[in-house]
PyMOL Python script that loads the backbone (N, CA, C, O; Angstrom):
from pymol import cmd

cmd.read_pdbstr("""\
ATOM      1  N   UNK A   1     -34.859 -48.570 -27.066  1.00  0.00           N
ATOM      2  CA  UNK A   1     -34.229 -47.570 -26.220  1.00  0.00           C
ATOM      3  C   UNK A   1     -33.426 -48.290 -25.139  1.00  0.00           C
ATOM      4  O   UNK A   1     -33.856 -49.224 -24.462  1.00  0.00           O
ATOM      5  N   UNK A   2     -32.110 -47.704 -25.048  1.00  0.00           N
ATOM      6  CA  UNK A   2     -31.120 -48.686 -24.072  1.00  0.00           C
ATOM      7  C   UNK A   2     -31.807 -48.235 -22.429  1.00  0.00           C
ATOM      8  O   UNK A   2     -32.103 -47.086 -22.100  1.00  0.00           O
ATOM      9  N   UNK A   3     -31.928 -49.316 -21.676  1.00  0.00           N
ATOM     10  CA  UNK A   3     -32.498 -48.952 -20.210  1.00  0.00           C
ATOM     11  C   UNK A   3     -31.240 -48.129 -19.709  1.00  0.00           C
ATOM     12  O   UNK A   3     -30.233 -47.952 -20.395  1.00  0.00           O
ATOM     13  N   UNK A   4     -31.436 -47.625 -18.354  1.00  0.00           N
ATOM     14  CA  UNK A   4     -30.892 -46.660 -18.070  1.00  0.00           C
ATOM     15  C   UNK A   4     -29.568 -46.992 -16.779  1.00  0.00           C
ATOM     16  O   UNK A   4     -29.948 -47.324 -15.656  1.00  0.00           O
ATOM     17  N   UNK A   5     -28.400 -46.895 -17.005  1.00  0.00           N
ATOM     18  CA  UNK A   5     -27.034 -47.594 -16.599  1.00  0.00           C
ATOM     19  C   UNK A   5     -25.854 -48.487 -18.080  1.00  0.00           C
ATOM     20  O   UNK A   5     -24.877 -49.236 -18.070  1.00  0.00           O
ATOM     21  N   UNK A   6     -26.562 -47.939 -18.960  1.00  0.00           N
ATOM     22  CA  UNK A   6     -26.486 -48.715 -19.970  1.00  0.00           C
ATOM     23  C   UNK A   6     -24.866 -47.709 -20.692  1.00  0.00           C
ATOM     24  O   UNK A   6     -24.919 -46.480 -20.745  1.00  0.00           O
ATOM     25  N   UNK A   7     -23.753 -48.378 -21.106  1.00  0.00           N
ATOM     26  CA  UNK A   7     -23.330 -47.659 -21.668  1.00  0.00           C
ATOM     27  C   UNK A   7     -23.788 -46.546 -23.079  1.00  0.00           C
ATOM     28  O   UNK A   7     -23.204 -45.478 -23.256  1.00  0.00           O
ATOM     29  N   UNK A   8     -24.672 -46.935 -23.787  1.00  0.00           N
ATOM     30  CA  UNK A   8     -25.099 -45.978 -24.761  1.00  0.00           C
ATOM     31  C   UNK A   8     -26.100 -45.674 -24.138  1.00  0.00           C
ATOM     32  O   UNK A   8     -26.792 -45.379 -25.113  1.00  0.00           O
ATOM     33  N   UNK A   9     -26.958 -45.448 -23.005  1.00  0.00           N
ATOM     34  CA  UNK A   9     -27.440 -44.511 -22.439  1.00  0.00           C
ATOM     35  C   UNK A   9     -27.154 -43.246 -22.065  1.00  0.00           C
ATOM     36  O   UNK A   9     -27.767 -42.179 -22.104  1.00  0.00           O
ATOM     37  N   UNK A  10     -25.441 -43.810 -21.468  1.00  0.00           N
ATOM     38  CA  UNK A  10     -24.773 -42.242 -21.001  1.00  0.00           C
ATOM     39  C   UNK A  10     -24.136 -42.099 -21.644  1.00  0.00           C
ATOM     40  O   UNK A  10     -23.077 -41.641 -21.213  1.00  0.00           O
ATOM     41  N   UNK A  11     -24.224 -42.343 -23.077  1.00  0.00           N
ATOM     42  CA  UNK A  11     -23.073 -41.701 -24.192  1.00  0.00           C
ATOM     43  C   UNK A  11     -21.968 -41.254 -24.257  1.00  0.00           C
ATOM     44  O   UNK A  11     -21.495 -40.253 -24.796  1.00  0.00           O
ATOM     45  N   UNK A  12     -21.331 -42.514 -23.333  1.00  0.00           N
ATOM     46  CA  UNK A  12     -19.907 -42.530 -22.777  1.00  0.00           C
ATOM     47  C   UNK A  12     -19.101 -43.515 -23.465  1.00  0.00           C
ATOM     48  O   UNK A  12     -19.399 -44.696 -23.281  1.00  0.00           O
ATOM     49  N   UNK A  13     -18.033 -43.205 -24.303  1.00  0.00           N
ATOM     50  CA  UNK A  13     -17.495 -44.321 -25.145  1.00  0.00           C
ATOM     51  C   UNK A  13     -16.432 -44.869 -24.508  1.00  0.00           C
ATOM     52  O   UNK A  13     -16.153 -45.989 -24.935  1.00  0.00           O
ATOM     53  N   UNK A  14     -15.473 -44.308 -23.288  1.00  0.00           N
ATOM     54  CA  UNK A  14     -14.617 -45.234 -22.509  1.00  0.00           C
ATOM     55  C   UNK A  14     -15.059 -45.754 -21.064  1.00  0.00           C
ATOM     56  O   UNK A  14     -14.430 -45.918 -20.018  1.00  0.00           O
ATOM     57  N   UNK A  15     -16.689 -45.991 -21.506  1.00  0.00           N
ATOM     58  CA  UNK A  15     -16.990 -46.717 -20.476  1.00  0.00           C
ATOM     59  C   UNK A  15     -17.300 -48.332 -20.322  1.00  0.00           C
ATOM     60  O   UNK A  15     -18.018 -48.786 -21.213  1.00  0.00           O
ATOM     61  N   UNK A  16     -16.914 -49.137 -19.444  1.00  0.00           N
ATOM     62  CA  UNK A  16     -16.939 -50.493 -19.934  1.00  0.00           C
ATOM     63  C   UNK A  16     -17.810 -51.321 -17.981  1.00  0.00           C
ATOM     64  O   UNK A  16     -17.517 -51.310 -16.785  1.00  0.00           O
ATOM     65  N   UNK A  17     -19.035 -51.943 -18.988  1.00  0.00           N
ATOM     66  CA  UNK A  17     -19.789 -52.528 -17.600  1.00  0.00           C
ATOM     67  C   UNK A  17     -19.230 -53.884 -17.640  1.00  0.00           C
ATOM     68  O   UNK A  17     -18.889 -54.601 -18.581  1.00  0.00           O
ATOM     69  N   UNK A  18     -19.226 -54.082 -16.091  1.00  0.00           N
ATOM     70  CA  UNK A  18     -19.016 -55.984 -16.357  1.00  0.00           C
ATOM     71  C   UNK A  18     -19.288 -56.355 -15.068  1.00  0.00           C
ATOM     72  O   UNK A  18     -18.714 -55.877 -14.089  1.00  0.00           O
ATOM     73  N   UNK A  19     -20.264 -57.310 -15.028  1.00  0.00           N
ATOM     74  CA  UNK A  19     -21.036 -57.736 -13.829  1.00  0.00           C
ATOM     75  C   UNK A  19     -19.895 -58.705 -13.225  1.00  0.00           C
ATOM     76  O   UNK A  19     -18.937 -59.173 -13.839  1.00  0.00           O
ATOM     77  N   UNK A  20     -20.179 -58.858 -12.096  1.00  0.00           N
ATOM     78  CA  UNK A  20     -19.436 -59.695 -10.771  1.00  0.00           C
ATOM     79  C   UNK A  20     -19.278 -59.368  -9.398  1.00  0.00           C
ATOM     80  O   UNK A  20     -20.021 -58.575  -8.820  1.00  0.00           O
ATOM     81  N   UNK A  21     -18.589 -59.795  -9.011  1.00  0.00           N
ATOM     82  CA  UNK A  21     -18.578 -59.936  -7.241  1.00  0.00           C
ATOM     83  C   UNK A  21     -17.692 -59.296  -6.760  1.00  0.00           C
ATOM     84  O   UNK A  21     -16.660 -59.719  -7.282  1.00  0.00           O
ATOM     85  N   UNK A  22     -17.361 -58.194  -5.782  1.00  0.00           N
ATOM     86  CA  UNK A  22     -16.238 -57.620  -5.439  1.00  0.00           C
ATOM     87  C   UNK A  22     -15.173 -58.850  -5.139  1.00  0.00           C
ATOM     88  O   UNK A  22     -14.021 -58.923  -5.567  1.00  0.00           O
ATOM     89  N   UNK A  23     -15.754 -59.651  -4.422  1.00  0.00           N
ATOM     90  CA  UNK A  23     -14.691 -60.922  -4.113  1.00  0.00           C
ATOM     91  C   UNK A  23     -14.324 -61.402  -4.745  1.00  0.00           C
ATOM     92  O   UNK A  23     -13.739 -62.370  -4.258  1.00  0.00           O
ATOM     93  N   UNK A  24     -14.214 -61.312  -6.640  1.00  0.00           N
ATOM     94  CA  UNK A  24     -13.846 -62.094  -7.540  1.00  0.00           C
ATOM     95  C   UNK A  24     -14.149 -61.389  -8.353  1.00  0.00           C
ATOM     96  O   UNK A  24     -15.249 -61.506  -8.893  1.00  0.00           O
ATOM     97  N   UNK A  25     -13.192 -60.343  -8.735  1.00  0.00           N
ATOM     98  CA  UNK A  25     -13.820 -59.273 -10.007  1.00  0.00           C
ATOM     99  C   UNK A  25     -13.277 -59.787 -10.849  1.00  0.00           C
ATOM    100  O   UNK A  25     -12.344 -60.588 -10.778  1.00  0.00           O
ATOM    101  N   UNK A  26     -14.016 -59.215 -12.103  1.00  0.00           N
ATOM    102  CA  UNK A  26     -13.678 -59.779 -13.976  1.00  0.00           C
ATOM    103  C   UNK A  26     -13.379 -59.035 -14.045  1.00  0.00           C
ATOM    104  O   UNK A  26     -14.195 -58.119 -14.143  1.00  0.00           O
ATOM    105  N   UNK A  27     -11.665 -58.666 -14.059  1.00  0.00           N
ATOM    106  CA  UNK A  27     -10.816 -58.058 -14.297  1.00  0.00           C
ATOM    107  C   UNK A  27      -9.250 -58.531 -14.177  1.00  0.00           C
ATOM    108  O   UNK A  27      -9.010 -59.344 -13.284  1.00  0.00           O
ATOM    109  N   UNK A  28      -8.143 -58.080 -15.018  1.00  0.00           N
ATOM    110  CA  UNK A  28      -7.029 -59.000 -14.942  1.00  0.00           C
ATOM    111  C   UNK A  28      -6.335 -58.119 -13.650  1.00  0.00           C
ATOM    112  O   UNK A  28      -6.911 -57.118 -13.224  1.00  0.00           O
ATOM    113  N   UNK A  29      -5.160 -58.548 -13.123  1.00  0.00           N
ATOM    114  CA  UNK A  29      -4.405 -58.400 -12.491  1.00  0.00           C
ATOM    115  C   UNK A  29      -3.792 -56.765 -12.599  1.00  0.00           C
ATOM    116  O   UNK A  29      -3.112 -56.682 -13.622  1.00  0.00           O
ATOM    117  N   UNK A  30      -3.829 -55.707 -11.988  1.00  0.00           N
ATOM    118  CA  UNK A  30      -3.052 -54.323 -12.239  1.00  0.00           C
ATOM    119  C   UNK A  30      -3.902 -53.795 -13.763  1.00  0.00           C
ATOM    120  O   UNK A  30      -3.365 -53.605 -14.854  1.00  0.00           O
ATOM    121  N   UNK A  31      -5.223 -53.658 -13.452  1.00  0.00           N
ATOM    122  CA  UNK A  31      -6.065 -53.333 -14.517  1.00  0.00           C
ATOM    123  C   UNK A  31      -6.361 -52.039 -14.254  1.00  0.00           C
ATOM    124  O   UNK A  31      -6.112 -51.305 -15.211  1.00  0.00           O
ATOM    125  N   UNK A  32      -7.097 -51.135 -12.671  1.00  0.00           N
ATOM    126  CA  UNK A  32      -7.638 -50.302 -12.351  1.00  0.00           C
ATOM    127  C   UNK A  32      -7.200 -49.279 -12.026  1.00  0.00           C
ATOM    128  O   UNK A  32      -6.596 -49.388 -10.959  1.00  0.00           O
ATOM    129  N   UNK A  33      -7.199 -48.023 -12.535  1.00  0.00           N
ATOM    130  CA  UNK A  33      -6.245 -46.877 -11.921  1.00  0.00           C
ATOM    131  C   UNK A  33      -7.162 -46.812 -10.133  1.00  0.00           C
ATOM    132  O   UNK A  33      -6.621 -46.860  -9.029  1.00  0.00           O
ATOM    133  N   UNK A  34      -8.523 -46.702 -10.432  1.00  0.00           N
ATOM    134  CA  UNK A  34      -9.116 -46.777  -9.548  1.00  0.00           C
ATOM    135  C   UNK A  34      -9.854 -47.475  -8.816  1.00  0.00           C
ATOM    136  O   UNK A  34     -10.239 -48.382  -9.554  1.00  0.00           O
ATOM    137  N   UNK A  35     -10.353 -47.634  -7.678  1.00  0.00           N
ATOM    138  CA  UNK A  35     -11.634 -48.853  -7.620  1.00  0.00           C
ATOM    139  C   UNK A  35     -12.779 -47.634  -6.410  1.00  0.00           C
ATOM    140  O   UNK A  35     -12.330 -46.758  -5.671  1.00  0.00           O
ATOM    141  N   UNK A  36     -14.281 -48.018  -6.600  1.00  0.00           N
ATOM    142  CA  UNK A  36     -15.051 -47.087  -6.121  1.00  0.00           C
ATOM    143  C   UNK A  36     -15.839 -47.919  -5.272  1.00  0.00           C
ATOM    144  O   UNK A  36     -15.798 -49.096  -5.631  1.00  0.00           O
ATOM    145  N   UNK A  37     -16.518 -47.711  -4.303  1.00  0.00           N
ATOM    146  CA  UNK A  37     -17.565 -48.822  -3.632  1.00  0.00           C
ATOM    147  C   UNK A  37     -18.210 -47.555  -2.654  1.00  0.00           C
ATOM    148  O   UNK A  37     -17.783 -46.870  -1.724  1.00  0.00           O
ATOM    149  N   UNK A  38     -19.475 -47.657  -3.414  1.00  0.00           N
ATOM    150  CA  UNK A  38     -20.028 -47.009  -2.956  1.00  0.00           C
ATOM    151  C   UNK A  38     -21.515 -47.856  -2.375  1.00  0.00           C
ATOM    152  O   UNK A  38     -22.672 -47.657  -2.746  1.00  0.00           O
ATOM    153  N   UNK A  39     -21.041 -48.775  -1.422  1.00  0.00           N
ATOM    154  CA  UNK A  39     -21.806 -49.582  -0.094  1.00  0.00           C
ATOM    155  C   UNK A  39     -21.803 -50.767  -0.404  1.00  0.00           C
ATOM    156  O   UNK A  39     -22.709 -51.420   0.114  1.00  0.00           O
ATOM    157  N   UNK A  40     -20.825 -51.537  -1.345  1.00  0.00           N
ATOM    158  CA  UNK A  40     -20.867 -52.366  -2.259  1.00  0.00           C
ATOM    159  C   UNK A  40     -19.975 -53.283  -0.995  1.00  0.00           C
ATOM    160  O   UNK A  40     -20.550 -54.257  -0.508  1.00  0.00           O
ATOM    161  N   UNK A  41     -18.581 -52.920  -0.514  1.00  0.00           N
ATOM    162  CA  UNK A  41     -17.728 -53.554   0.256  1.00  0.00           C
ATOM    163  C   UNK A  41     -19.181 -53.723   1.599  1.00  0.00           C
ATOM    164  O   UNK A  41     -19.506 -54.827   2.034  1.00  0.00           O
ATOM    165  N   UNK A  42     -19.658 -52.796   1.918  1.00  0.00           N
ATOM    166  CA  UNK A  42     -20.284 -53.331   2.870  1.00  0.00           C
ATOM    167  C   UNK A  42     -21.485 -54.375   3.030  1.00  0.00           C
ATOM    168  O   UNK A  42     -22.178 -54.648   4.010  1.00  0.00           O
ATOM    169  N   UNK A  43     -21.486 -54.871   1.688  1.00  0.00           N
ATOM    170  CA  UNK A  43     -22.613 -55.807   1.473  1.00  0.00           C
ATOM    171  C   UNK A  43     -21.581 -57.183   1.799  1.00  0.00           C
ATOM    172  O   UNK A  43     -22.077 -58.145   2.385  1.00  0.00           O
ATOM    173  N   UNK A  44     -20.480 -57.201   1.484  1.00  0.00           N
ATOM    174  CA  UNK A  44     -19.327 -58.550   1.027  1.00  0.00           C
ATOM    175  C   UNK A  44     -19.505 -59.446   2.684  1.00  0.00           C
ATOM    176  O   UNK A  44     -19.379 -58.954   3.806  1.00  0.00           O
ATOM    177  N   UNK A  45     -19.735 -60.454   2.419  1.00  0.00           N
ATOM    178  CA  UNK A  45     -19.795 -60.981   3.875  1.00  0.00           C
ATOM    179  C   UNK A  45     -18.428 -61.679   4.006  1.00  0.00           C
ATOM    180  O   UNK A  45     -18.189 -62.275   5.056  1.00  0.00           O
ATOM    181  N   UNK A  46     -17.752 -61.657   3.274  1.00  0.00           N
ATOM    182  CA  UNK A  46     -15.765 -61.971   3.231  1.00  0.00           C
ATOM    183  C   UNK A  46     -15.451 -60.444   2.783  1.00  0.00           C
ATOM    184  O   UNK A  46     -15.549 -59.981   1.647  1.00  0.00           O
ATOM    185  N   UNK A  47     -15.063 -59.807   3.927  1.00  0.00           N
ATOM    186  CA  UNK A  47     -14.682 -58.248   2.986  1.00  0.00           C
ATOM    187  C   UNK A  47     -12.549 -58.699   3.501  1.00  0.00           C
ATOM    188  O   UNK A  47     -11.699 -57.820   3.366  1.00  0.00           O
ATOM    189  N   UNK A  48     -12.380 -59.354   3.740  1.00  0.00           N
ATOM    190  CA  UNK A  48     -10.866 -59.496   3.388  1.00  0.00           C
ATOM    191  C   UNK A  48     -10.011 -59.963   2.074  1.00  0.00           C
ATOM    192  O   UNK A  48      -8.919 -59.721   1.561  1.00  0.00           O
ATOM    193  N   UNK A  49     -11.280 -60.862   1.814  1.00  0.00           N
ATOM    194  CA  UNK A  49     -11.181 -61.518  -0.017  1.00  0.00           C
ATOM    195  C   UNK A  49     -11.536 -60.496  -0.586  1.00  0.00           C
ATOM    196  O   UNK A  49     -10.948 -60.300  -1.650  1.00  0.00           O
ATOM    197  N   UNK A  50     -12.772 -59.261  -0.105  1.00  0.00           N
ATOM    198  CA  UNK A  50     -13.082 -58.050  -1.165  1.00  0.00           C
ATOM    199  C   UNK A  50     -11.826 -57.284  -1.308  1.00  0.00           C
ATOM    200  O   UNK A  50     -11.168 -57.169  -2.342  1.00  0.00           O
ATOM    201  N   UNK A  51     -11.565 -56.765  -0.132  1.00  0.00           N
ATOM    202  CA  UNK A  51      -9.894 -55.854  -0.157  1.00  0.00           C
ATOM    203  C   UNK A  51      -8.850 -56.793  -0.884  1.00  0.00           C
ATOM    204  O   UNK A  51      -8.608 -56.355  -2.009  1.00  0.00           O
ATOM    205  N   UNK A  52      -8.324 -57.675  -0.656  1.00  0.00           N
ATOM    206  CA  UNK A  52      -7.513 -58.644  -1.664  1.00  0.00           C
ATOM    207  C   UNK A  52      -7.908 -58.413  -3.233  1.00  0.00           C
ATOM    208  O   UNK A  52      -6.993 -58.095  -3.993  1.00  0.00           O
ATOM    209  N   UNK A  53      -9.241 -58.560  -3.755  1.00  0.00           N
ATOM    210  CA  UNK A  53      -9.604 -58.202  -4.891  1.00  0.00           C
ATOM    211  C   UNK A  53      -8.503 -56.831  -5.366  1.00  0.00           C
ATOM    212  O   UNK A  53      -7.447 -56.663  -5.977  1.00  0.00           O
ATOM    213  N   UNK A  54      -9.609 -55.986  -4.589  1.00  0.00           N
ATOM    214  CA  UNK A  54      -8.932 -54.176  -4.852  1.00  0.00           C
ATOM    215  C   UNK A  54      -7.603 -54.310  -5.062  1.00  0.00           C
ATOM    216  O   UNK A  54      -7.051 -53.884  -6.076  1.00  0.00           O
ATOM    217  N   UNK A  55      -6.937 -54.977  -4.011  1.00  0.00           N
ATOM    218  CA  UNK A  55      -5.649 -54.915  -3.815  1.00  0.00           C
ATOM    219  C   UNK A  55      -5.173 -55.508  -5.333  1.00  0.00           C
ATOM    220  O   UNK A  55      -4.397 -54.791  -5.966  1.00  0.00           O
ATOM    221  N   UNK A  56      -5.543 -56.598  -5.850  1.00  0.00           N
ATOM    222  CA  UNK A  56      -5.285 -57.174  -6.972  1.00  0.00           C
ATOM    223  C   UNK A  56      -5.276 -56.658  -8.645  1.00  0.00           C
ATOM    224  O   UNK A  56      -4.576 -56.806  -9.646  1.00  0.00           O
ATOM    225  N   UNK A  57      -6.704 -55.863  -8.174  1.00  0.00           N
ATOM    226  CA  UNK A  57      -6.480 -55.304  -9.609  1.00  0.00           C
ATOM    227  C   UNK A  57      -6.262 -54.043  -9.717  1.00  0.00           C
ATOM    228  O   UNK A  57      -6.213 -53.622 -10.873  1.00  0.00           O
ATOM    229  N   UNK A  58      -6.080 -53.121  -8.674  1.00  0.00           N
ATOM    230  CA  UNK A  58      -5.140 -51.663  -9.015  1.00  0.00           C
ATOM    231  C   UNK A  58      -4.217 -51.891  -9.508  1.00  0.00           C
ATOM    232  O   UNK A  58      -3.589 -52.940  -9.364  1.00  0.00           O
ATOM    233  N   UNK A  59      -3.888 -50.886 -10.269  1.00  0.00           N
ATOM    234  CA  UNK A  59      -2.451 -50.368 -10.718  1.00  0.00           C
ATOM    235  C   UNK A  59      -1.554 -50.018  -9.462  1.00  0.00           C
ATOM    236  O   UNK A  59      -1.984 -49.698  -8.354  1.00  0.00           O
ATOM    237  N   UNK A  60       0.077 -50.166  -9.924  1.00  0.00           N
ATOM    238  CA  UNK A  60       0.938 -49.231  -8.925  1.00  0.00           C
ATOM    239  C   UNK A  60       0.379 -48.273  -8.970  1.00  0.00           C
ATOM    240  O   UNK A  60      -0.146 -48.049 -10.061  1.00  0.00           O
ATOM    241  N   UNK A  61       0.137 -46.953  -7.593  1.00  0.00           N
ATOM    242  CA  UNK A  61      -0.192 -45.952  -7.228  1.00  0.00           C
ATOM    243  C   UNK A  61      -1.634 -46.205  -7.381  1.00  0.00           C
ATOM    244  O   UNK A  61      -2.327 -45.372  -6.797  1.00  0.00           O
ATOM    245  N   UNK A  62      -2.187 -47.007  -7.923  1.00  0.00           N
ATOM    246  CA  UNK A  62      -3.797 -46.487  -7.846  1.00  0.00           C
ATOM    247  C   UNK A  62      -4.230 -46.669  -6.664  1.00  0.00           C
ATOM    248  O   UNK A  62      -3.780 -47.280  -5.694  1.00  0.00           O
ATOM    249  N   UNK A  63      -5.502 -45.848  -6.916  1.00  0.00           N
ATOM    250  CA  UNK A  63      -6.459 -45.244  -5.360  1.00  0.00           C
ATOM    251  C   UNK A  63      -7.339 -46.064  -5.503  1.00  0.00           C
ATOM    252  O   UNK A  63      -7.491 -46.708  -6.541  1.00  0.00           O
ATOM    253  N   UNK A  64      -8.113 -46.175  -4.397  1.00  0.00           N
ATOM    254  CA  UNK A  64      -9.588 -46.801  -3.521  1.00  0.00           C
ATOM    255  C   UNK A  64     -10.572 -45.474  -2.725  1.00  0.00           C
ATOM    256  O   UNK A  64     -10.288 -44.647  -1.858  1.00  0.00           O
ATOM    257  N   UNK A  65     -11.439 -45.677  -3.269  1.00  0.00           N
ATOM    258  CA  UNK A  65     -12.298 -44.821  -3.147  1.00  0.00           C
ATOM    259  C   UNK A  65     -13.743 -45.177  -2.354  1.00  0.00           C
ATOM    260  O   UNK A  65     -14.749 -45.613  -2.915  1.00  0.00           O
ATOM    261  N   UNK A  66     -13.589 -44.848  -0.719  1.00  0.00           N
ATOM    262  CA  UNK A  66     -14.727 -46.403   0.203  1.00  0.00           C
ATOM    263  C   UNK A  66     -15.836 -45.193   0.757  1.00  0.00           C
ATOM    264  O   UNK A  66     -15.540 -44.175   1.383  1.00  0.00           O
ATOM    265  N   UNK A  67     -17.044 -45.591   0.371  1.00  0.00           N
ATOM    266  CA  UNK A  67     -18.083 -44.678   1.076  1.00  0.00           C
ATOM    267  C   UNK A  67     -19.282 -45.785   1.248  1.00  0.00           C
ATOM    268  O   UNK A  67     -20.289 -45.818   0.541  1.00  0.00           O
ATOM    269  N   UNK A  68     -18.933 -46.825   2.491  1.00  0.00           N
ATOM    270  CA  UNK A  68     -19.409 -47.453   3.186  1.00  0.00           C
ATOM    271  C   UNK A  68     -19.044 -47.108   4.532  1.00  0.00           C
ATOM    272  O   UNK A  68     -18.146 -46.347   4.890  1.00  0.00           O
ATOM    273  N   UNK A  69     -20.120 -47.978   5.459  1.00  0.00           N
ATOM    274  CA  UNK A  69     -20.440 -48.131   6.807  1.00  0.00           C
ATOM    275  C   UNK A  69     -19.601 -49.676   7.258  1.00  0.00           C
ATOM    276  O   UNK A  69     -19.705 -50.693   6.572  1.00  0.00           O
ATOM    277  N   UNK A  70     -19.019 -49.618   8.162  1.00  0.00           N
ATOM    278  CA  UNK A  70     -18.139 -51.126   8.450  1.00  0.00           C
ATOM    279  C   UNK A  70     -18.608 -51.308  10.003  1.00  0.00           C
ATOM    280  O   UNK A  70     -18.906 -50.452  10.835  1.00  0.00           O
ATOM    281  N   UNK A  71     -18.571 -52.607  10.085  1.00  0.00           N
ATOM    282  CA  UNK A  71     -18.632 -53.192  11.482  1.00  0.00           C
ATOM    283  C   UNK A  71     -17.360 -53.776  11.830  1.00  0.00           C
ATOM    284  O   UNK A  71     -16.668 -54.227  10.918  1.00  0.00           O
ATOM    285  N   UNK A  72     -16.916 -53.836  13.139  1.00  0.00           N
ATOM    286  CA  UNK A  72     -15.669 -54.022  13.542  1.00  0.00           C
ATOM    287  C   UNK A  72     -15.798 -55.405  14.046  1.00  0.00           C
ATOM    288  O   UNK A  72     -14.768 -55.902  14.502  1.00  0.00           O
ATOM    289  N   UNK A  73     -16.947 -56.163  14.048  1.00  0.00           N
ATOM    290  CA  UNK A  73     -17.101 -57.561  14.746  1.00  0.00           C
ATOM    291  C   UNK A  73     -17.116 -58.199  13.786  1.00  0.00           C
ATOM    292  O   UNK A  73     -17.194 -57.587  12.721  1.00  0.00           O
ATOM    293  N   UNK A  74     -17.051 -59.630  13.766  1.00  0.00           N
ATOM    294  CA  UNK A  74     -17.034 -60.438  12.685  1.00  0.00           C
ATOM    295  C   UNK A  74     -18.583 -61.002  12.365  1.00  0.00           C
ATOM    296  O   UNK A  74     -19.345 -61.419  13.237  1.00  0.00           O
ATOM    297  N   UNK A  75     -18.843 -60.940  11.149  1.00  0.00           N
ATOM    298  CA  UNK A  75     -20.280 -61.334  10.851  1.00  0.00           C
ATOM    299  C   UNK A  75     -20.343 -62.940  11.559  1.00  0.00           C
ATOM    300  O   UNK A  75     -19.226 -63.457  11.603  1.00  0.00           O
ATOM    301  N   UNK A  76     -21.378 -63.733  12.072  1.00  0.00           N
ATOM    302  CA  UNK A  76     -21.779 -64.885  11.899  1.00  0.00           C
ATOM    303  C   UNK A  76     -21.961 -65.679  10.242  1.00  0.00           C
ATOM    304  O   UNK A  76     -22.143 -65.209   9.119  1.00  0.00           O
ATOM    305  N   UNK A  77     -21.817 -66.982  10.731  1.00  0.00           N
ATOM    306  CA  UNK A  77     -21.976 -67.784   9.378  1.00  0.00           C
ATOM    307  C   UNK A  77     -23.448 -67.937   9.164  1.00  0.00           C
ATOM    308  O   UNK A  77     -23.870 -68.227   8.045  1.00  0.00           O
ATOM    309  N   UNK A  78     -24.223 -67.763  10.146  1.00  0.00           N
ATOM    310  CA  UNK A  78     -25.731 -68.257  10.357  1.00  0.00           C
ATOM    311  C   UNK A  78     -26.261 -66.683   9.896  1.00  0.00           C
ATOM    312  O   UNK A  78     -27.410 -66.752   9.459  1.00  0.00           O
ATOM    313  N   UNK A  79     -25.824 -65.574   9.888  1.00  0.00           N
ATOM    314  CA  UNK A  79     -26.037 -64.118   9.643  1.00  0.00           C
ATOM    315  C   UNK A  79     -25.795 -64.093   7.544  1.00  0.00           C
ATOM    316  O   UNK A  79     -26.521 -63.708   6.627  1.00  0.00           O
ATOM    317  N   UNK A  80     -24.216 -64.807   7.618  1.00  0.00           N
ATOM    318  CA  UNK A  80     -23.987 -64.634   6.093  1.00  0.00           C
ATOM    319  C   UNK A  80     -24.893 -65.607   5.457  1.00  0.00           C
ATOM    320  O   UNK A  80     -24.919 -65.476   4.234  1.00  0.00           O
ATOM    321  N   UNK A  81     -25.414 -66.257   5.779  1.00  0.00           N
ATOM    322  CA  UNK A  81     -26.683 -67.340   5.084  1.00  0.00           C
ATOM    323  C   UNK A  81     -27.777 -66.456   5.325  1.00  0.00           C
ATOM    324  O   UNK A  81     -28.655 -67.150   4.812  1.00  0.00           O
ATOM    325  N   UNK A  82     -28.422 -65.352   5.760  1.00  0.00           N
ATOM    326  CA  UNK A  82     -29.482 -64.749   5.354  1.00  0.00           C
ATOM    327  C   UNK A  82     -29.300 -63.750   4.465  1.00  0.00           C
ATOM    328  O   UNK A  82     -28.747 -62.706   4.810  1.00  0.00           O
ATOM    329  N   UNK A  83     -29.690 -63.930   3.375  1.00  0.00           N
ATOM    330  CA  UNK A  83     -29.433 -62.936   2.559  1.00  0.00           C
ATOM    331  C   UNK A  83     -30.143 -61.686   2.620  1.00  0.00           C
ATOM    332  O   UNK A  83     -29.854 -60.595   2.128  1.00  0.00           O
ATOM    333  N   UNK A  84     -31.118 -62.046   3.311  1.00  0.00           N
ATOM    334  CA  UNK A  84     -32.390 -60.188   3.631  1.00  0.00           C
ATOM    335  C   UNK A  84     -31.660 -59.296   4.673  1.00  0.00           C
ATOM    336  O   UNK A  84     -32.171 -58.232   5.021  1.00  0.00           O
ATOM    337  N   UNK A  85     -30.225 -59.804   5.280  1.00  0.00           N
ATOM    338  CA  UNK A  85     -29.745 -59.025   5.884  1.00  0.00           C
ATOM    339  C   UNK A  85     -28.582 -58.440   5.444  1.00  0.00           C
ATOM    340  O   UNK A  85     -27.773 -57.749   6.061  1.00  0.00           O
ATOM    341  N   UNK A  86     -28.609 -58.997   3.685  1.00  0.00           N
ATOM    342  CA  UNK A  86     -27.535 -57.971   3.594  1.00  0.00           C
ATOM    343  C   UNK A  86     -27.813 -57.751   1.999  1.00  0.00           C
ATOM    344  O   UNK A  86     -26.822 -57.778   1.270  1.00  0.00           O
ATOM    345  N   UNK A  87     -29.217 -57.514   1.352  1.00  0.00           N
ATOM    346  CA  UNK A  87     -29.625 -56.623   0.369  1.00  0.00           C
ATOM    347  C   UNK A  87     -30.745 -55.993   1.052  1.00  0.00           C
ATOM    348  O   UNK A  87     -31.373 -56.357   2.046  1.00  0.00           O
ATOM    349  N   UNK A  88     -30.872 -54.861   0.228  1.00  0.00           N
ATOM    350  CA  UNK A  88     -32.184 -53.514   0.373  1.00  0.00           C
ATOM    351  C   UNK A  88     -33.394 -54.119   0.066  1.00  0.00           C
ATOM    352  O   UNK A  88     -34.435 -53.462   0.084  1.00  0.00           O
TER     353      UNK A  88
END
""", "prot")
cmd.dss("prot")
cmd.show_as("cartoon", "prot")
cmd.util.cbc("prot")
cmd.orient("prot")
């Protein structure tokens, strides 16, 4: 039985998973009509390389779709080396 996030779980045939990093997505260049982050940008401890990503692999006209929380200060380097402060 496929675990559950699985494309033949949700018996969705134009759906396609592929693990990676917002800061370096596996995806080519003007690939995405869309891009979604739903708290994902707010985990990125470089979220200017994350937006560069987005920026990279939309399509002309495609949308961004952000339902995160942002801080307006700049993280510490001694902050981005703990990782318990920025997974659940």
């Amino acid at each position: 039985m496929p675990g559950p996030g699985t494309r033949s779980a949700s018996r969705l045939t134009q759906v396609e998973f592929r693990e990676g990093y917002l800061e370096e997505l596996p995806v080519e260049d003007g690939w995405a009509d869309v891009v979604i982050s739903n708290g994902v940008a707010n985990l990125c401890p470089d979220k200017m390389q994350a937006y560069g990503e987005i920026h990279r692999v939309l399509k002309p006209g495609g949308r961004m779709q952000i339902a995160d929380i942002m801080v307006d200060k700049p993280v510490s380097q001694e902050a981005k080396r703990k990782i318990d402060l920025w997974t659940g």
